[in-house]
N, C-alpha and C positions, 0 to 999 in steps of 0.2 A: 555382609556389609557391602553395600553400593560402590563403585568405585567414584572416585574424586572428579569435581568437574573439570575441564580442560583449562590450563594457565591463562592467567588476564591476555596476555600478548598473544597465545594460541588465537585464543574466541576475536581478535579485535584482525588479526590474517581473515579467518572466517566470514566475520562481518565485511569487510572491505572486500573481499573476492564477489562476496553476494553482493553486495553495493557496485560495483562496477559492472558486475554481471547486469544487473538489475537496469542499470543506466541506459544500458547499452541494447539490449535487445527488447526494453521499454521504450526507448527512441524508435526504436525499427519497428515494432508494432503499430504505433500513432504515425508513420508516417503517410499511411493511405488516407486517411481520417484529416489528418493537417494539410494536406496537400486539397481539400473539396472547402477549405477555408477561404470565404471573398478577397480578405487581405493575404492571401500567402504570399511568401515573399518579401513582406513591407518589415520594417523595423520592429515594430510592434511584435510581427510575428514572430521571429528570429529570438527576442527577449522571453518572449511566452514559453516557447519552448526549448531555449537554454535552461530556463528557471527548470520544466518540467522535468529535464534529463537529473537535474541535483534534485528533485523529488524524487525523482522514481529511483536513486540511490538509496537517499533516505528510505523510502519506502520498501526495496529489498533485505536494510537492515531489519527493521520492526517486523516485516513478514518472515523474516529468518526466526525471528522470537516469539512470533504466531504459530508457527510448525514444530515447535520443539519437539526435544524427542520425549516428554511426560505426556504424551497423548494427543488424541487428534478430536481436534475442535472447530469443524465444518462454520458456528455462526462466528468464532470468533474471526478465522481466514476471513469471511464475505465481509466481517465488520470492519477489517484492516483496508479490504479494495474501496469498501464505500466511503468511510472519513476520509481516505485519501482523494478519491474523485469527487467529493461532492464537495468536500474542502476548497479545490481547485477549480471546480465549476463557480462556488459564488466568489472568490477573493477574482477570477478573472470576468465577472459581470462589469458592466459600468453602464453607468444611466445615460439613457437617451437625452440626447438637447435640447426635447423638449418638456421635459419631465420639472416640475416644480417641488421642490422643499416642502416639507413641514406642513400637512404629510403628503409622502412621495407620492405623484400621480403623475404617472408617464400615459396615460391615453389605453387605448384599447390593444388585446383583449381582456384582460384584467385589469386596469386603471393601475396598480403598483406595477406590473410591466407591460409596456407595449411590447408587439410583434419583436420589433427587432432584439429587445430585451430575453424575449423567451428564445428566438434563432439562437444571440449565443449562448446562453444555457445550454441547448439544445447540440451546439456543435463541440463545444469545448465538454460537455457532459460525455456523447460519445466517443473525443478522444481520449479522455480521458479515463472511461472505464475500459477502453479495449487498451490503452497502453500499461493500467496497473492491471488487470486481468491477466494480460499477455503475459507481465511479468510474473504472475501466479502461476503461470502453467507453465512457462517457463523452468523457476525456480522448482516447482516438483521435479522435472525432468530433472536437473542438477542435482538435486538430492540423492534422487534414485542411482542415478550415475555412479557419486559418490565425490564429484568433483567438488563440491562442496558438503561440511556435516550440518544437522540441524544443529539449533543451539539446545545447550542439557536442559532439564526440568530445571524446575526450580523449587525453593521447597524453605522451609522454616526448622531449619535443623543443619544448619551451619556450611551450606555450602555441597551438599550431599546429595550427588543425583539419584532422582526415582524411576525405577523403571517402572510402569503397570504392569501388573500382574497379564497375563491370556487373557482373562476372562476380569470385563470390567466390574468393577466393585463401586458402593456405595461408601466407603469411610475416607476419611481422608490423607494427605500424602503422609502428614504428619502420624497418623496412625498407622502407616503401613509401615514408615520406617521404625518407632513402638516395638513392631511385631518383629521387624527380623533381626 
């Protein structure tokens, strides 16, 4: 039998140590990246990436429950850094002043954005994958360490974590616990 997964209060220590971790050397990643921004400095930019640092909190929780310890799932990690950066790339777009409504056409090189439309894409897209990135390779490091644990499997059989077997299998968790 499996042993039991770790207490509500344990996992939510865990979650917060990764979240803070996550914050914080997420910050320090995008700072080379933030600092080649035309407004650095300005008000705007300071909001943008206070918001970011409470993302990439967020972001080190959910990626703690990407790496669990029931197996390693290469597209699910890249799918955790990409909705996070690409999320943050369009909620930080904003249309050019000269762009018209219904329907949007901001001018060239694409008619729905002009140049400066795709710049920030372009600038806030590479802060933003090298500071949730960073914190990927990060949080490996942390793991390995041991200074933080992953989070358990998870599984449909009341709270009972699965280890994988050595050697990966085709059946599922639900059948493996079944079997022992």
């Amino acid at each position: 039998i499996a042993p039991p997964v770790c207490g509500l209060a344990e996992e939510r220590i865990e979650s917060a140590k990764v979240g803070v971790a996550s914050a914080l050397s997420g910050s320090a990643f995008m700072v080379p990246a933030a600092l080649l921004q035309p407004d650095a400095f300005s008000a705007q930019w300071e909001l943008s990436h206070d918001l970011l640092a409470a993302m990439l909190l967020l972001f080190g929780v959910v990626y703690r429950y990407a790496v669990r310890s029931d197996g390693e799932n290469a597209m699910l990690k890249q799918g955790v850094v990409g909705a996070f950066a690409i999320t943050r790339c369009f909620s930080a777009l904003q249309a050019s002043p000269q762009c018209t409504a219904l329907p949007l056409t901001c001018g060239p090189p694409l008619g729905y954005l002009d140049s400066a439309m795709v710049v920030q894409l372009l600038s806030v897209g590479l802060e933003s994958f090298v500071a949730f990135g960073g914190v990927c390779v990060r949080d490996r490091g942390v793991l390995r360490a041991g200074a933080a644990r992953k989070a358990p499997g998870c599984s449909a059989n009341g709270g009972v974590r699965i280890d994988r077997p050595a050697a990966a299998s085709t059946y599922s968790s639900t059948a493996r616990v079944a079997a022992a």
